[in-house]
MARZA-30946 format. One line per 2 residues: number of its first residue (from 1); for each residue x, y, z of N, C-alpha, C. Coordinates in nm, 2 decimals. Layout:
! residues N
NUM> X/Y/Z/X/Y/Z/X/Y/Z; ...
END
This chain:
! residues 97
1> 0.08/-0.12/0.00/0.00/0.00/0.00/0.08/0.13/0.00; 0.22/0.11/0.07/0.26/0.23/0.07/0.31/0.26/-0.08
3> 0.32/0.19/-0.21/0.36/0.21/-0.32/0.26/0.36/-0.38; 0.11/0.35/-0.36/0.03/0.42/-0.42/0.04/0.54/-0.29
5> 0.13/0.60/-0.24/0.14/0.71/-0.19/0.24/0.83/-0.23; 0.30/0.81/-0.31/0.39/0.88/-0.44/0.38/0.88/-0.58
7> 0.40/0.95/-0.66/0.38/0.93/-0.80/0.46/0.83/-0.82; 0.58/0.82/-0.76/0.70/0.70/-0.79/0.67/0.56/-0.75
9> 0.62/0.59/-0.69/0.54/0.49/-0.61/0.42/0.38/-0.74; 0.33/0.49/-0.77/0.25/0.48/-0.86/0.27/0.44/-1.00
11> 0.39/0.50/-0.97/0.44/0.46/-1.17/0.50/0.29/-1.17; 0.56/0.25/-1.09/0.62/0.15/-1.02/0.51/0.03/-1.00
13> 0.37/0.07/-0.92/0.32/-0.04/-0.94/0.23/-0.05/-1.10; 0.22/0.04/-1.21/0.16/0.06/-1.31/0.26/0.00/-1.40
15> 0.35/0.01/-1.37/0.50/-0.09/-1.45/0.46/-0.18/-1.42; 0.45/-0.26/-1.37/0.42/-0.40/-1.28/0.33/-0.45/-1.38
17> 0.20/-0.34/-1.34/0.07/-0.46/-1.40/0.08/-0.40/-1.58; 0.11/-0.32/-1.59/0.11/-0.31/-1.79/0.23/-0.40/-1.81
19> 0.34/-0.44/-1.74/0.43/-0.54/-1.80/0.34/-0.71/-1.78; 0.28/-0.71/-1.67/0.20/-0.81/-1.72/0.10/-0.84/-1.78
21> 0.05/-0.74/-1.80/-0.09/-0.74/-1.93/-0.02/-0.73/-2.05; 0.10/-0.71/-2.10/0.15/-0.67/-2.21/0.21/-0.86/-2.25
23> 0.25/-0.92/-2.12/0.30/-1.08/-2.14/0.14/-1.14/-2.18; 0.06/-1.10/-2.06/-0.09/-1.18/-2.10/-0.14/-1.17/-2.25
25> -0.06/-1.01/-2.32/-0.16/-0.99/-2.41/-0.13/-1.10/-2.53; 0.02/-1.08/-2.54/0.12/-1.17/-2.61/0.08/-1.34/-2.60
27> 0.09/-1.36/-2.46/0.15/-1.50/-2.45/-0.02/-1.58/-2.46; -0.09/-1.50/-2.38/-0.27/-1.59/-2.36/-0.33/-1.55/-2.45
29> -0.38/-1.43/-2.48/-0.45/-1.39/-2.53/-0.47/-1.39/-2.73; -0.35/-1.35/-2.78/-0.30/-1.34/-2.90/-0.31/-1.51/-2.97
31> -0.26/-1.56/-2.88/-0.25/-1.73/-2.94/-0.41/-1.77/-2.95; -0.49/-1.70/-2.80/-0.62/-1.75/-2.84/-0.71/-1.71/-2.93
33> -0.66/-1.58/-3.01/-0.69/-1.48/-3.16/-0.69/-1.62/-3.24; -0.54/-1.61/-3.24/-0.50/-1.68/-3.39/-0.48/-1.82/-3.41
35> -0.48/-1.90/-3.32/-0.47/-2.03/-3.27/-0.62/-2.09/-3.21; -0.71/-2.05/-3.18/-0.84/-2.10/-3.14/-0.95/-2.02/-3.16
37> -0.92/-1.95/-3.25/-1.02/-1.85/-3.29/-1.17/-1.80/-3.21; -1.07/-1.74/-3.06/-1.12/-1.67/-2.99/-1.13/-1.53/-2.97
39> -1.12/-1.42/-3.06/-1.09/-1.29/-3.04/-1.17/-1.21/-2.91; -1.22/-1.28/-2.83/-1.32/-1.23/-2.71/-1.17/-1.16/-2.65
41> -1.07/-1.28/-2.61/-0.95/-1.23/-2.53/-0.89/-1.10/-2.56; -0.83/-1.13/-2.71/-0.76/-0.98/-2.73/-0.85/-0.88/-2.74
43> -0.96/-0.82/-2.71/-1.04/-0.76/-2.74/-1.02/-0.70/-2.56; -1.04/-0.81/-2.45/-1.05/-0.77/-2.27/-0.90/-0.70/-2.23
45> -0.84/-0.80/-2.31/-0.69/-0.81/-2.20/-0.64/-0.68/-2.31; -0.67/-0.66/-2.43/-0.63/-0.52/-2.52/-0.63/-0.37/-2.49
47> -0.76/-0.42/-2.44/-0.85/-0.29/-2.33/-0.76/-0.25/-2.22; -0.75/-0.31/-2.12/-0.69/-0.32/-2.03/-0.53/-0.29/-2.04
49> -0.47/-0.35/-2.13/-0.34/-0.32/-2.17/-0.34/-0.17/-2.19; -0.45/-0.17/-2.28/-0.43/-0.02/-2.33/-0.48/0.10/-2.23
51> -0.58/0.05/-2.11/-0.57/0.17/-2.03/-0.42/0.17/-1.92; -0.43/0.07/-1.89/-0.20/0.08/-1.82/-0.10/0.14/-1.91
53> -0.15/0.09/-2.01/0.02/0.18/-2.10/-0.02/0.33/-2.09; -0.17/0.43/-2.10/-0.19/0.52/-2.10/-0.14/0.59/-1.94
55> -0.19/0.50/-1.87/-0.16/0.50/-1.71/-0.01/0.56/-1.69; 0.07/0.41/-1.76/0.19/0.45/-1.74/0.29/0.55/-1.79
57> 0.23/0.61/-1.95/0.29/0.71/-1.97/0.32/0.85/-1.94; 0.12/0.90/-1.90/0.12/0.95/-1.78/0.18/0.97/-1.66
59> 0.17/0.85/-1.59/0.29/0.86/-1.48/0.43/0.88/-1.50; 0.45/0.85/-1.59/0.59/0.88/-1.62/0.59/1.03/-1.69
61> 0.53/1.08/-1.72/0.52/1.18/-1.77/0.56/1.30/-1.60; 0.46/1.28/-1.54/0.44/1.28/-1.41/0.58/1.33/-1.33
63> 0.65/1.21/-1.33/0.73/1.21/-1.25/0.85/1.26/-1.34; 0.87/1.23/-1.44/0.98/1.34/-1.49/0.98/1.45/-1.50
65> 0.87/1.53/-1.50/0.84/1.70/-1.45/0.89/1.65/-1.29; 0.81/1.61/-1.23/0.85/1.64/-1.09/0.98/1.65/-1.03
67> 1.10/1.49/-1.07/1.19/1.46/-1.04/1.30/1.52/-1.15; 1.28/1.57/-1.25/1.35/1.62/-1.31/1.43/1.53/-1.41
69> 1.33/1.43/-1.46/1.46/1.32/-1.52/1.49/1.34/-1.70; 1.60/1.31/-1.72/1.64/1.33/-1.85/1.55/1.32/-1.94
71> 1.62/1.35/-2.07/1.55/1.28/-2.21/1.54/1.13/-2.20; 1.70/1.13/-2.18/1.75/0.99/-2.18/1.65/0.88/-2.09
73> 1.64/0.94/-2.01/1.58/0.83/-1.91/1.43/0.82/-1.94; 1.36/0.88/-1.96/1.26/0.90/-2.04/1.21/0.82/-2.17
75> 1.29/0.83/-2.25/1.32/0.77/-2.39/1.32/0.62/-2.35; 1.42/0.61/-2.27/1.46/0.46/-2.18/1.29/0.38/-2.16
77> 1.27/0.44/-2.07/1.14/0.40/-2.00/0.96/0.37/-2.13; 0.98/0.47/-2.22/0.92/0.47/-2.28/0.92/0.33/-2.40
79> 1.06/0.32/-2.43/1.12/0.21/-2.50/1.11/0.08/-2.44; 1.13/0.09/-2.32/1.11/-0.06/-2.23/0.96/-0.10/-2.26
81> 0.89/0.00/-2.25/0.74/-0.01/-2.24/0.66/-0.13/-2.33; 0.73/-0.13/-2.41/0.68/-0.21/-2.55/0.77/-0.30/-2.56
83> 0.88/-0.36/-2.46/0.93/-0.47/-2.51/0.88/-0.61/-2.42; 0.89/-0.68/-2.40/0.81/-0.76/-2.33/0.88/-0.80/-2.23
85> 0.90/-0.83/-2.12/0.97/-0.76/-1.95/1.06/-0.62/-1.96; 1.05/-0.57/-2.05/1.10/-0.43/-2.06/1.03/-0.34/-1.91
87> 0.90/-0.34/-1.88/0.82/-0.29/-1.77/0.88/-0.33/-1.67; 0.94/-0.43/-1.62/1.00/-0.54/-1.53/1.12/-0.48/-1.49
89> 1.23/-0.46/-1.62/1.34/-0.41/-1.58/1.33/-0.26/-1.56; 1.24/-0.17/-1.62/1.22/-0.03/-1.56/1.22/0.02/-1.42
91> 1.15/-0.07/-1.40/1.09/-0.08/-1.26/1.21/-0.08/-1.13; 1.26/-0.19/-1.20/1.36/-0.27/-1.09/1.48/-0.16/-1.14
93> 1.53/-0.07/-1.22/1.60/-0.02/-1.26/1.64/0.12/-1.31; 1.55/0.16/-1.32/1.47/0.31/-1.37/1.42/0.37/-1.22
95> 1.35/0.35/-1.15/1.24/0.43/-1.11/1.25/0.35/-0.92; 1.36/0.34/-0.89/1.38/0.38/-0.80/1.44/0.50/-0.69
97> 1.39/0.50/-0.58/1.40/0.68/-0.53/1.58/0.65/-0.51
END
């Protein structure tokens, strides 16, 4: 709980769950598109992906006005965003106080 009492905080657990909705979207959901022709999934878990990444850019937006963080690191974070544990390593590596 104390994660959601800082923006850094916030951005950190929003890394967390868009890095795992971004594996769900990939690994469960996507195969069940194209592979069992269920598109119900990518359609839920898409949704959802897509309101965390907005989440997370935002917060990251957020916090680099506040904390003052580079281009660089910025660029960084943004780029992890879309790779698949990229969220994971930001987290654990980026966006600690």
């Amino acid at each position: 709980m104390n994660l959601l009492l800082s923006a850094l905080g916030r951005l950190r657990l929003i890394s967390i769950l868009e890095g795992l909705s971004l594996l769900v979207l990939l690994g469960v959901a996507m195969p069940l598109k194209y592979l069992a022709g269920q598109p119900l999934a990518v359609r839920w878990v898409g949704l959802a992906h897509g309101v965390l990444f907005v989440s997370y850019v935002l917060l990251l937006v957020q916090n680099a006005i506040e904390l003052r963080w580079s281009v660089r690191k910025v660029g960084l974070a943004l780029l992890l965003s879309v790779l698949p544990f990229g969220a994971f390593y930001a987290e654990r590596h980026l966006f600690q106080d």
